[in-house]
PDB file of N, H, CA, C and O in Angstrom:
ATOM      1  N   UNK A   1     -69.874  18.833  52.557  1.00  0.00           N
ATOM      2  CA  UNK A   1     -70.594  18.671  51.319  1.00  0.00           C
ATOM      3  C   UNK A   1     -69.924  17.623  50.428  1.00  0.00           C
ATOM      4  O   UNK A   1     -70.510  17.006  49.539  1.00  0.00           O
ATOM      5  N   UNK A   2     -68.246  17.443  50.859  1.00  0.00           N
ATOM      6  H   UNK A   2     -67.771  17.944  51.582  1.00  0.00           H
ATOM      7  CA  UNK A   2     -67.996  16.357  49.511  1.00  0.00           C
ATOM      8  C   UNK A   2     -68.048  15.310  50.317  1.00  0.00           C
ATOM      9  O   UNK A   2     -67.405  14.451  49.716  1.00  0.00           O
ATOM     10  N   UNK A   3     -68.449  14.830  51.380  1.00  0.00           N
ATOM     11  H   UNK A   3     -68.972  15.528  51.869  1.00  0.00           H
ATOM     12  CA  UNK A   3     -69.482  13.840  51.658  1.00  0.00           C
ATOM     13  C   UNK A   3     -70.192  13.359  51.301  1.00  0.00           C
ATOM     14  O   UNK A   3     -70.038  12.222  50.856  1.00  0.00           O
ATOM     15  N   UNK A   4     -71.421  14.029  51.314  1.00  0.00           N
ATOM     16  H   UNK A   4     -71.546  14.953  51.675  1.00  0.00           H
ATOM     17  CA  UNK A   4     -72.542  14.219  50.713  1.00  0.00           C
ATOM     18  C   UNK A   4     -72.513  13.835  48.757  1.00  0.00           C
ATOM     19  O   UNK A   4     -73.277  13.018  48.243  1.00  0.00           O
ATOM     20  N   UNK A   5     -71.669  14.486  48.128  1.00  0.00           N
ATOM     21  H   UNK A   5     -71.048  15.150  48.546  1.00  0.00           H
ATOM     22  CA  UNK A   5     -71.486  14.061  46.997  1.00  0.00           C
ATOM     23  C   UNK A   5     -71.336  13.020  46.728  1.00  0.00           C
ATOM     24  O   UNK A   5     -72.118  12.381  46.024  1.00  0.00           O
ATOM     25  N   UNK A   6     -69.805  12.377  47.449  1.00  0.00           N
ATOM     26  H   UNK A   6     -69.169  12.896  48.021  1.00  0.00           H
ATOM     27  CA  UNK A   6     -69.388  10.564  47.889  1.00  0.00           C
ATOM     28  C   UNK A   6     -70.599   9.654  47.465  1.00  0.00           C
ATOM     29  O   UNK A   6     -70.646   8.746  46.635  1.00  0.00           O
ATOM     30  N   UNK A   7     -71.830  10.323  48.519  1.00  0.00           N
ATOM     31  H   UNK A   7     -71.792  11.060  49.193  1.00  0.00           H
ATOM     32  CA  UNK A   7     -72.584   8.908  49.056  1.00  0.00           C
ATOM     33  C   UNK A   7     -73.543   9.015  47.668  1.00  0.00           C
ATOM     34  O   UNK A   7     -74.030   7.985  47.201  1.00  0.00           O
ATOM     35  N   UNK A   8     -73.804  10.460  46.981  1.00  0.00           N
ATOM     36  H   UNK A   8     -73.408  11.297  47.360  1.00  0.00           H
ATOM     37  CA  UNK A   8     -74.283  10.173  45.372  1.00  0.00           C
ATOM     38  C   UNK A   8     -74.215   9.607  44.868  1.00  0.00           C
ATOM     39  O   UNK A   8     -75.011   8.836  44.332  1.00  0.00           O
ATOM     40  N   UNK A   9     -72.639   9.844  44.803  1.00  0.00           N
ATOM     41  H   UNK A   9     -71.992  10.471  45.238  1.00  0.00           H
ATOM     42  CA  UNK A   9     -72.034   8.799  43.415  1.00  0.00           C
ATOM     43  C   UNK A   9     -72.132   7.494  43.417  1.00  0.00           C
ATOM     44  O   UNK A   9     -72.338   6.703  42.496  1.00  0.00           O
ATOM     45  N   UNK A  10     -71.916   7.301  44.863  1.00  0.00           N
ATOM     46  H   UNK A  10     -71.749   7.943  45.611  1.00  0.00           H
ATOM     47  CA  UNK A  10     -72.338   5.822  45.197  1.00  0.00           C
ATOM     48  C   UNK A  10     -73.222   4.971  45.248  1.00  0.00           C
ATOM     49  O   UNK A  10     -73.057   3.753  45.320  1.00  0.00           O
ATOM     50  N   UNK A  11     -74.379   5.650  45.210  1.00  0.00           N
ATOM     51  H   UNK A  11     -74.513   6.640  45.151  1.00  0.00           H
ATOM     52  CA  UNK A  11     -76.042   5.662  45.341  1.00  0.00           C
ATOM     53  C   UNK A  11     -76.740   5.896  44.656  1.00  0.00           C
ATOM     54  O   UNK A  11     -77.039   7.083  44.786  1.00  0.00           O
ATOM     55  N   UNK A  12     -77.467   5.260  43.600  1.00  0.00           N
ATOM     56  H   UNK A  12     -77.224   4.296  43.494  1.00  0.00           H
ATOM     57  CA  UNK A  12     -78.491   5.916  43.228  1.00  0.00           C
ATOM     58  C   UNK A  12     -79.983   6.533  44.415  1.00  0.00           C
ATOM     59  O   UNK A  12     -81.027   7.109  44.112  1.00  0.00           O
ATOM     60  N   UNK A  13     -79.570   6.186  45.466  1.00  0.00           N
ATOM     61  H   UNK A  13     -78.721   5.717  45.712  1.00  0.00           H
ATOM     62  CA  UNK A  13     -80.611   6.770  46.116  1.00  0.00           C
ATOM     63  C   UNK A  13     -80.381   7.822  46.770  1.00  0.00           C
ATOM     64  O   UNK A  13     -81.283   8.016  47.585  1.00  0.00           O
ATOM     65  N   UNK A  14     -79.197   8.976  46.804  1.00  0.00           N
ATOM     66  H   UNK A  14     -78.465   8.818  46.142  1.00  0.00           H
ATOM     67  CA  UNK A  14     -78.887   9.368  47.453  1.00  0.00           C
ATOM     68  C   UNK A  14     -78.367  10.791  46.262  1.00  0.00           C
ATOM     69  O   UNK A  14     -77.477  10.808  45.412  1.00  0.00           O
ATOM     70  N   UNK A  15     -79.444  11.945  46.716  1.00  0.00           N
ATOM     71  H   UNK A  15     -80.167  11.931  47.406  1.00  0.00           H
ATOM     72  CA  UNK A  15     -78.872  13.217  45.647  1.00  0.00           C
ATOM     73  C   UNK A  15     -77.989  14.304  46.491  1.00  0.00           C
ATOM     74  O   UNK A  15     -78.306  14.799  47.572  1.00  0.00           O
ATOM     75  N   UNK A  16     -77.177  14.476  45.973  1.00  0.00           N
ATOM     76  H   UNK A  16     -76.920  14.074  45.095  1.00  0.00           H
ATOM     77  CA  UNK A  16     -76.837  15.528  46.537  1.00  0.00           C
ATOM     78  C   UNK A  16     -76.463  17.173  45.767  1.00  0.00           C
ATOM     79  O   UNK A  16     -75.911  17.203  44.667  1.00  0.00           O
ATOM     80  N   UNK A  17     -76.834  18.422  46.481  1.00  0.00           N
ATOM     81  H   UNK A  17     -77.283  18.397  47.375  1.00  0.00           H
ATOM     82  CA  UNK A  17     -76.717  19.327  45.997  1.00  0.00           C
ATOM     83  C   UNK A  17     -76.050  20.622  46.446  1.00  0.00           C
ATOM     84  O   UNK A  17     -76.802  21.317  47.129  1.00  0.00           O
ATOM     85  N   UNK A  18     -75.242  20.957  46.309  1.00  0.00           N
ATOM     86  H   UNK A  18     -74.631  20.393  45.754  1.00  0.00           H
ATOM     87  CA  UNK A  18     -74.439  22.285  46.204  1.00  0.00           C
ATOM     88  C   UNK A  18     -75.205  23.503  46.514  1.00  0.00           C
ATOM     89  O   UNK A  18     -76.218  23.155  45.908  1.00  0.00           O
ATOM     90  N   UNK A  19     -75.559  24.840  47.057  1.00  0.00           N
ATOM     91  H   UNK A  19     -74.735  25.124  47.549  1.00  0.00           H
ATOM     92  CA  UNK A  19     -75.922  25.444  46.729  1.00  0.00           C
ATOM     93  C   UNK A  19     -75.028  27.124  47.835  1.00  0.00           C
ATOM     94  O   UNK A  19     -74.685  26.993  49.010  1.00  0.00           O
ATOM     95  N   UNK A  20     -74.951  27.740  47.469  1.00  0.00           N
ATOM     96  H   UNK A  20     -75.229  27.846  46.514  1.00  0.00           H
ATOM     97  CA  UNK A  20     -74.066  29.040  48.053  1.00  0.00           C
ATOM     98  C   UNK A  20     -74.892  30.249  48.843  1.00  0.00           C
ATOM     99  O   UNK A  20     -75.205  31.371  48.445  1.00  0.00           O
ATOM    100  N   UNK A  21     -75.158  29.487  50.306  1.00  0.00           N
ATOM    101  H   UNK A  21     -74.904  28.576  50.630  1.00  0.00           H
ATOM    102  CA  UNK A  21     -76.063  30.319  51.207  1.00  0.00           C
ATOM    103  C   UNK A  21     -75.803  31.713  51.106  1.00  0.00           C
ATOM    104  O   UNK A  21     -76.415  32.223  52.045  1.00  0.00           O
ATOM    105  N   UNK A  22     -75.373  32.359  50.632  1.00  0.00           N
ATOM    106  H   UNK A  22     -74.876  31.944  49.870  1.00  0.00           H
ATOM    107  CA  UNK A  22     -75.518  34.002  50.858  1.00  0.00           C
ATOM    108  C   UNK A  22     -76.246  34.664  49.431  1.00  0.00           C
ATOM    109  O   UNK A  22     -76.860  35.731  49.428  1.00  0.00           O
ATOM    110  N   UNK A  23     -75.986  33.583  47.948  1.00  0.00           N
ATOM    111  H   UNK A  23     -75.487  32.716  47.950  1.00  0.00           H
ATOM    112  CA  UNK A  23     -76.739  33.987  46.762  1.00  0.00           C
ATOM    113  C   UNK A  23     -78.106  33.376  46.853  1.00  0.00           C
ATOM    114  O   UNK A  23     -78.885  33.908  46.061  1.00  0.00           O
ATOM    115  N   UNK A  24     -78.548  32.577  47.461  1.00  0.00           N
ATOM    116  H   UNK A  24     -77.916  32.145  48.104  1.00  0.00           H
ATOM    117  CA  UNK A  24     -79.747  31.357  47.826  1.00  0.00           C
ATOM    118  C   UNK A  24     -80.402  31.891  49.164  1.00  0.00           C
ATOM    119  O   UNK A  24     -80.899  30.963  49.801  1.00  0.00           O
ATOM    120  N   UNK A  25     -80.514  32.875  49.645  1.00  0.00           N
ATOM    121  H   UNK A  25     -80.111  33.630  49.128  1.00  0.00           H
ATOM    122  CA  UNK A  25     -80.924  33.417  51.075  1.00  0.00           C
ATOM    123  C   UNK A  25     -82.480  32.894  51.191  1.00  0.00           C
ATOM    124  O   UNK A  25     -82.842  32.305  52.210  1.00  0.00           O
ATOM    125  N   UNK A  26     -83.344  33.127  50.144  1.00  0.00           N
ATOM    126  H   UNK A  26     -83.050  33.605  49.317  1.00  0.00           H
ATOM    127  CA  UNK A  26     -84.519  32.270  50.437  1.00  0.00           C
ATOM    128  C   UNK A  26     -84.278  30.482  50.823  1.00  0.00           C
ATOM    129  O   UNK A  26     -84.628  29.808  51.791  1.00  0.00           O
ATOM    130  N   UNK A  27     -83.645  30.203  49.770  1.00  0.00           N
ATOM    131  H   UNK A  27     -83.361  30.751  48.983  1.00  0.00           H
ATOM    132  CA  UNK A  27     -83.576  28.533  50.400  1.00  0.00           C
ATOM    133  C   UNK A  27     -82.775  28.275  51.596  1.00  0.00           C
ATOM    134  O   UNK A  27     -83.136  27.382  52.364  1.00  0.00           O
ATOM    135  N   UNK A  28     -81.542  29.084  51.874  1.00  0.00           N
ATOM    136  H   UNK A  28     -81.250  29.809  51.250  1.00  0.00           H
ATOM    137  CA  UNK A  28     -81.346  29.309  53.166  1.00  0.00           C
ATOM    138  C   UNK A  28     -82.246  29.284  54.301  1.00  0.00           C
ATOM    139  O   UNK A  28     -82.352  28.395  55.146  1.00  0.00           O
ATOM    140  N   UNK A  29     -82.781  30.206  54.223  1.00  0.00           N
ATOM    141  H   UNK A  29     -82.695  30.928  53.536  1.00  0.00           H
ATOM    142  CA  UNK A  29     -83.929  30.621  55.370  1.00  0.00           C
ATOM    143  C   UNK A  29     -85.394  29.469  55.187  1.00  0.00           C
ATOM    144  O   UNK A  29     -86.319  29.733  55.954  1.00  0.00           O
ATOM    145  N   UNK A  30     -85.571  28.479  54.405  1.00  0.00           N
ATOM    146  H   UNK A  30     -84.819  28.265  53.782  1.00  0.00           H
ATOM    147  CA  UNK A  30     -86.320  27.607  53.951  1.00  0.00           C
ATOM    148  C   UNK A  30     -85.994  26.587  54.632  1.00  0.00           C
ATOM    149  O   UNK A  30     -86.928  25.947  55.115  1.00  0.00           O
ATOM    150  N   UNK A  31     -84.602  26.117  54.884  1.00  0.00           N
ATOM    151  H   UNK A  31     -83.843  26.637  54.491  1.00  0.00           H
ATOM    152  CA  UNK A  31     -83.415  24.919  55.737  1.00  0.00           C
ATOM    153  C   UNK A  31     -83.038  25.362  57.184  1.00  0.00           C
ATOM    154  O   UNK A  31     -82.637  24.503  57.970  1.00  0.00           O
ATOM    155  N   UNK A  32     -83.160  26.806  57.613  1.00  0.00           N
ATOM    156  H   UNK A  32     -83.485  27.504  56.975  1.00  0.00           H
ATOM    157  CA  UNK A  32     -82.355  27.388  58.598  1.00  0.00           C
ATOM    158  C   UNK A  32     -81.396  26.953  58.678  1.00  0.00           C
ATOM    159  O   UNK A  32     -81.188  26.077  59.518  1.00  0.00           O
ATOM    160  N   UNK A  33     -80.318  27.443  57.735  1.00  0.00           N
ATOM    161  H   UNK A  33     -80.487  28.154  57.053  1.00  0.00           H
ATOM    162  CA  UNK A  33     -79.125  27.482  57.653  1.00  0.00           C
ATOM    163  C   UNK A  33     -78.696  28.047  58.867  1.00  0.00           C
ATOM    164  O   UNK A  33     -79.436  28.888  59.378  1.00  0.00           O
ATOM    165  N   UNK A  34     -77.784  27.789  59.353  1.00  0.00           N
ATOM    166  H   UNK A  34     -77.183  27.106  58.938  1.00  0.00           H
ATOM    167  CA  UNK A  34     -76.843  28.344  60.706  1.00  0.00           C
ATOM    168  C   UNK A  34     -75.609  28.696  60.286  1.00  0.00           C
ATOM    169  O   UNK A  34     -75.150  29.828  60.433  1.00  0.00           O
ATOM    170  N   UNK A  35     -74.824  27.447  59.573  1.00  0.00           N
ATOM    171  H   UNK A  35     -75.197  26.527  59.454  1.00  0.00           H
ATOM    172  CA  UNK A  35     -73.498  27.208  59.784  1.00  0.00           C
ATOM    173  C   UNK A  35     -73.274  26.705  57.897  1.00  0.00           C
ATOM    174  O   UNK A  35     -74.004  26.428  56.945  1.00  0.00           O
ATOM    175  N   UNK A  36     -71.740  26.831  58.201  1.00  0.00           N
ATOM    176  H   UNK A  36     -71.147  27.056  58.975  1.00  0.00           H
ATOM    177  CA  UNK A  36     -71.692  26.324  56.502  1.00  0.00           C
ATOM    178  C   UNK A  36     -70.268  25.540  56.710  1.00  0.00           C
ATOM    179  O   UNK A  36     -69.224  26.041  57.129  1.00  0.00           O
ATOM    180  N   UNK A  37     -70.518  24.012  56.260  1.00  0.00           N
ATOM    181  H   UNK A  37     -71.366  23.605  55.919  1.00  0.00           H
ATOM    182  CA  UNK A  37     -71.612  23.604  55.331  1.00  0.00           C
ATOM    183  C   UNK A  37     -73.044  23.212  56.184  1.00  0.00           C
ATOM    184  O   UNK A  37     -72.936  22.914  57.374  1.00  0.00           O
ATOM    185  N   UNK A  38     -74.025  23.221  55.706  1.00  0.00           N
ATOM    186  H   UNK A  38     -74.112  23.464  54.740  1.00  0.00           H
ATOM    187  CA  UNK A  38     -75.339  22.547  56.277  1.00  0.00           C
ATOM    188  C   UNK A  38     -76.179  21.510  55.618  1.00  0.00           C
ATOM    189  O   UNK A  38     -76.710  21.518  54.507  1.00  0.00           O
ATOM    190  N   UNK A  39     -76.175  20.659  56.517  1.00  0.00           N
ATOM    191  H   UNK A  39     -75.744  20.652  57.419  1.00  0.00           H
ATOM    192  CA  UNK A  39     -76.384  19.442  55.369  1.00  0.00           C
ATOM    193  C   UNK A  39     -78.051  18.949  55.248  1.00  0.00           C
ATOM    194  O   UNK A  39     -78.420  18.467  56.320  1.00  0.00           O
ATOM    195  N   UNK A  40     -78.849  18.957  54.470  1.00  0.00           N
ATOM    196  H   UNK A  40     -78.550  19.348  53.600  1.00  0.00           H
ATOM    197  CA  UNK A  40     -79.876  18.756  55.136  1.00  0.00           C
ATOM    198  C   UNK A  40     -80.348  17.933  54.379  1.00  0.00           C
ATOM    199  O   UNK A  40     -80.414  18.030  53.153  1.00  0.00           O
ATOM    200  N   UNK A  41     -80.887  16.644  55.360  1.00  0.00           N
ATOM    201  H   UNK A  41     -80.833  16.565  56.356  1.00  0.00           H
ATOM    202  CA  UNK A  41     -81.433  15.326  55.117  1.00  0.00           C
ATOM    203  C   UNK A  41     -82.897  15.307  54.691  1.00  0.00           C
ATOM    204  O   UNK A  41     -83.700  15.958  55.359  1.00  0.00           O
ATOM    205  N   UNK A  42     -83.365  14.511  53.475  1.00  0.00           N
ATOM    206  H   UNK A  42     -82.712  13.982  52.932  1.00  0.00           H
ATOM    207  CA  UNK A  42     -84.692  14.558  53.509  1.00  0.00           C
ATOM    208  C   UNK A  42     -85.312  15.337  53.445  1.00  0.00           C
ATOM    209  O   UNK A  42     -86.323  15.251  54.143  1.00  0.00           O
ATOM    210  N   UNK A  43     -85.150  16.525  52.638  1.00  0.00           N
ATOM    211  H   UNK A  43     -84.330  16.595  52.070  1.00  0.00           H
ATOM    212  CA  UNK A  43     -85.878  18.018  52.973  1.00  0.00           C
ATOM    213  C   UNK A  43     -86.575  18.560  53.978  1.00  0.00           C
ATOM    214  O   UNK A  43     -87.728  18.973  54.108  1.00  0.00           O
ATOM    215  N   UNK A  44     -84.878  18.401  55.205  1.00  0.00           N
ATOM    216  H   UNK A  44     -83.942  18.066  55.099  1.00  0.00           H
ATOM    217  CA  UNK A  44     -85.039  19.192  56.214  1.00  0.00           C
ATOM    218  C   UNK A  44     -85.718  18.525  57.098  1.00  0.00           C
ATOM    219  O   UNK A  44     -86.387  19.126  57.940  1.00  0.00           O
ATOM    220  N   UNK A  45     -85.645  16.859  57.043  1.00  0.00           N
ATOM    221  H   UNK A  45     -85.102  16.371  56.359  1.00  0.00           H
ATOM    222  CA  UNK A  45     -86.525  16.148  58.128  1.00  0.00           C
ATOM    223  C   UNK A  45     -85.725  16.287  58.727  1.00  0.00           C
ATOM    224  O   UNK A  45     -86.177  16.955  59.658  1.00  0.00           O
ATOM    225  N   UNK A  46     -84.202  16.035  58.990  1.00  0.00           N
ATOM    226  H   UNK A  46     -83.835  15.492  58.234  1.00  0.00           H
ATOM    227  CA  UNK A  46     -83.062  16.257  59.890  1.00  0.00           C
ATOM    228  C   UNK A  46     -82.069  17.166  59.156  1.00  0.00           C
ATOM    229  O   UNK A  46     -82.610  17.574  58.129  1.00  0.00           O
ATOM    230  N   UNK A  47     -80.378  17.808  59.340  1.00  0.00           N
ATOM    231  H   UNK A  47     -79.939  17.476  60.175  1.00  0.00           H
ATOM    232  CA  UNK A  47     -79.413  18.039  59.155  1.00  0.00           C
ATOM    233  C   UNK A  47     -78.847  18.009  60.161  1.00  0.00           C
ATOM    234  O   UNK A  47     -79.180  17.676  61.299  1.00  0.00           O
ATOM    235  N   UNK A  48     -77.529  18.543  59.525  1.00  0.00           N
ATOM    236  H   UNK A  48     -77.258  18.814  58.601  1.00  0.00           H
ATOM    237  CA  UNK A  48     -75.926  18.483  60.473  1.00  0.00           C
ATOM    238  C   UNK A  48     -75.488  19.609  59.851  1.00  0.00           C
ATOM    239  O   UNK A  48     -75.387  19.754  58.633  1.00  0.00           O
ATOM    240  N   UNK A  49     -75.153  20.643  60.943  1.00  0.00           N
ATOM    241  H   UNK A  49     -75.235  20.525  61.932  1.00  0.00           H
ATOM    242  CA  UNK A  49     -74.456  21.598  60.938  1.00  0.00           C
ATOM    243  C   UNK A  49     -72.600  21.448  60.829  1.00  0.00           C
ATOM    244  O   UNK A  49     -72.192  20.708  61.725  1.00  0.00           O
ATOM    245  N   UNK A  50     -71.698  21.886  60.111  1.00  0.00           N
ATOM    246  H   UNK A  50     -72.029  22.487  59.384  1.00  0.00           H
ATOM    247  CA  UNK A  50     -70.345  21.787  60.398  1.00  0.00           C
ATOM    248  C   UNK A  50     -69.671  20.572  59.625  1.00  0.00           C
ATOM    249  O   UNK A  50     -70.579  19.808  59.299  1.00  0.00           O
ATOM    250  N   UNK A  51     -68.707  20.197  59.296  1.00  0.00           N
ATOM    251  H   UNK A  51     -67.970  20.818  59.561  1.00  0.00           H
ATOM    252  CA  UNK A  51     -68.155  19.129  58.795  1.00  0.00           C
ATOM    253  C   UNK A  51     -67.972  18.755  59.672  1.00  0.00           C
ATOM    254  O   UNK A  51     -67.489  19.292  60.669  1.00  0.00           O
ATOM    255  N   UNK A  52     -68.566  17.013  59.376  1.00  0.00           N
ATOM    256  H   UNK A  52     -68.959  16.577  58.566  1.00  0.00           H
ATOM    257  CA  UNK A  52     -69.282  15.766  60.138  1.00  0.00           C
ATOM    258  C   UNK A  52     -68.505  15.131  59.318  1.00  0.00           C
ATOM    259  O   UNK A  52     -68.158  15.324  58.152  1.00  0.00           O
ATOM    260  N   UNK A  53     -68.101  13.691  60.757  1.00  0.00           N
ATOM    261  H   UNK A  53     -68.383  13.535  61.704  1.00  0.00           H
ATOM    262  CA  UNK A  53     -67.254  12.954  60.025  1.00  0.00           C
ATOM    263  C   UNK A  53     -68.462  11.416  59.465  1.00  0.00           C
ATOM    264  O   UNK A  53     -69.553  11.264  60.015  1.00  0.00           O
ATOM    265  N   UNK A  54     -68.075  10.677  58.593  1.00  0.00           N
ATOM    266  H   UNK A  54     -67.189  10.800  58.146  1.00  0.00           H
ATOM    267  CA  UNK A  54     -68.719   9.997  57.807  1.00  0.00           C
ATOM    268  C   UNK A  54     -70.124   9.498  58.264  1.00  0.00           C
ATOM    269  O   UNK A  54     -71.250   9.713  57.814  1.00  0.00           O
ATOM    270  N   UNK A  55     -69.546   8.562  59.591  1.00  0.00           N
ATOM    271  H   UNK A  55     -68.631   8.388  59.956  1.00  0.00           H
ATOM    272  CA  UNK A  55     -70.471   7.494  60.600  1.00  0.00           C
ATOM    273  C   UNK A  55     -71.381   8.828  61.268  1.00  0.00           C
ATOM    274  O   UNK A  55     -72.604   8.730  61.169  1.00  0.00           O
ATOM    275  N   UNK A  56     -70.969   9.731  61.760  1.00  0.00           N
ATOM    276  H   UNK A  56     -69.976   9.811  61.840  1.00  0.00           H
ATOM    277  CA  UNK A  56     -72.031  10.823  62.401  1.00  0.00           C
ATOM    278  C   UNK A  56     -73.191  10.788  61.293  1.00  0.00           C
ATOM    279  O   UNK A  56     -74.346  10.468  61.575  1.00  0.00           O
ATOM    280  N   UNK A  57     -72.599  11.293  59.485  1.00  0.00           N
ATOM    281  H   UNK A  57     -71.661  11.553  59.256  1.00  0.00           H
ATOM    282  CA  UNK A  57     -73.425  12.023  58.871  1.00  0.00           C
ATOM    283  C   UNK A  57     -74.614  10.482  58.842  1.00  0.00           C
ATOM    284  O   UNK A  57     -75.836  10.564  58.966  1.00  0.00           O
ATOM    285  N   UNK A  58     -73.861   9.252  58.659  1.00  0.00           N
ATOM    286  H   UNK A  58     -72.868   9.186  58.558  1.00  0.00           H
ATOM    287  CA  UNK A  58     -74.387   8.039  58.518  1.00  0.00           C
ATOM    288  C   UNK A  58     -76.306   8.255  59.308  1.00  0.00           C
ATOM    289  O   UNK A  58     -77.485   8.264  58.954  1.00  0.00           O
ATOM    290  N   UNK A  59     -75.454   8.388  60.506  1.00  0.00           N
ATOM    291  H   UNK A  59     -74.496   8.381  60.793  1.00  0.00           H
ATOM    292  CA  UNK A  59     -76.233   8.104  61.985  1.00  0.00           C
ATOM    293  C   UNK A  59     -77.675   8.906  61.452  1.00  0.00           C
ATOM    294  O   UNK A  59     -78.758   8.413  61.137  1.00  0.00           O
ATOM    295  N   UNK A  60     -77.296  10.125  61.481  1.00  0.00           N
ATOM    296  H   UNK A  60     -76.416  10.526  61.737  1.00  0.00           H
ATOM    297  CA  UNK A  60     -78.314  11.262  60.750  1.00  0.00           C
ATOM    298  C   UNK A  60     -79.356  11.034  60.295  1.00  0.00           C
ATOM    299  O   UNK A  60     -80.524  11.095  60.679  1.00  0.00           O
ATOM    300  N   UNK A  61     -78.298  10.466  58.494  1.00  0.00           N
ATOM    301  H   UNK A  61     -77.350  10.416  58.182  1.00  0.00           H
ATOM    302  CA  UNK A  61     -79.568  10.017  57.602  1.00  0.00           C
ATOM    303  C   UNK A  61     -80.260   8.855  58.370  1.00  0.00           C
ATOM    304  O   UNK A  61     -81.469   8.893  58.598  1.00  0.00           O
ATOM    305  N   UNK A  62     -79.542   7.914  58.728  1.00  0.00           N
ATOM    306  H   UNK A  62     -78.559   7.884  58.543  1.00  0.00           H
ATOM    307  CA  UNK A  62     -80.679   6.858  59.665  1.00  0.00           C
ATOM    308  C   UNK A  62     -81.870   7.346  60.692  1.00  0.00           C
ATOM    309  O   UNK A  62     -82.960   6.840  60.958  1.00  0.00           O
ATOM    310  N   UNK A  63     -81.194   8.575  61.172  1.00  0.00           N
ATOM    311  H   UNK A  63     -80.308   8.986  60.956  1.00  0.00           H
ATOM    312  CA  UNK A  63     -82.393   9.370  62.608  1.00  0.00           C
ATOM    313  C   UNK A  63     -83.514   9.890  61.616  1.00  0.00           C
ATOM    314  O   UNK A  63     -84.653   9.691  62.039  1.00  0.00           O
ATOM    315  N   UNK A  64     -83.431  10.488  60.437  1.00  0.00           N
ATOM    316  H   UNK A  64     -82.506  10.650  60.093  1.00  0.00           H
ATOM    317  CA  UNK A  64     -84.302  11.024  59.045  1.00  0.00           C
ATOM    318  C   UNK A  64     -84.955   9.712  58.769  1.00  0.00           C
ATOM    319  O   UNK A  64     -86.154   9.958  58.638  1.00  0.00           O
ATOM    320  N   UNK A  65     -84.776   8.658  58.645  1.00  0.00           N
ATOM    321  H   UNK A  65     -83.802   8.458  58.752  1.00  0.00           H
ATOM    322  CA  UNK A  65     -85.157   7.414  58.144  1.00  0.00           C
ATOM    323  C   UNK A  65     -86.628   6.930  59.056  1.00  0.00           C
ATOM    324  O   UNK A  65     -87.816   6.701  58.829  1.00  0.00           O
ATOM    325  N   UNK A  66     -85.764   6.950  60.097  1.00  0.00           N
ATOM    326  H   UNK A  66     -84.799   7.137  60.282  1.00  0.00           H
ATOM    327  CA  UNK A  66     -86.992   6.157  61.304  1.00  0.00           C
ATOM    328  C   UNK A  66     -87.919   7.180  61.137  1.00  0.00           C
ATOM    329  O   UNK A  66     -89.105   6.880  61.278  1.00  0.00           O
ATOM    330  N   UNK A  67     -87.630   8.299  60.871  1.00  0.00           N
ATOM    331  H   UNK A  67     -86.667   8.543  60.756  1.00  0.00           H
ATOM    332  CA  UNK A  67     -88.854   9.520  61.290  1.00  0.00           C
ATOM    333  C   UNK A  67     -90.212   9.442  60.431  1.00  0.00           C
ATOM    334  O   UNK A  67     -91.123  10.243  60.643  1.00  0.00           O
TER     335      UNK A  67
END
């Protein structure tokens, strides 16, 4: 997730948000959360399960992009 924050701050195109899967169980189950952290691209056009290193999470948002 402080990934995800990084590429915010850096970006205006790029939001990122926090949220604590066990108080959030609906938006959980909205993402199919698995694993924590869960990162999810594009509302859930793609994610990444687990801390991902930078170029992976990169790759991602690009696989979300083409879609």
């Amino acid at each position: 997730m402080l990934l995800a924050y990084r590429m915010a701050m850096e970006s205006p195109l790029v939001e990122a948000e926090g949220v604590d899967a066990m108080e959030f169980g609906e938006l959980s189950d909205k993402y199919g959360v698995s694993g924590v952290p869960h990162t999810a691209i594009n509302l859930g056009a793609n994610h990444v399960v687990g801390a991902a290193p930078e170029d992976m999470l990169v790759a991602e948002i690009k696989k979300a992009l083409e879609n």
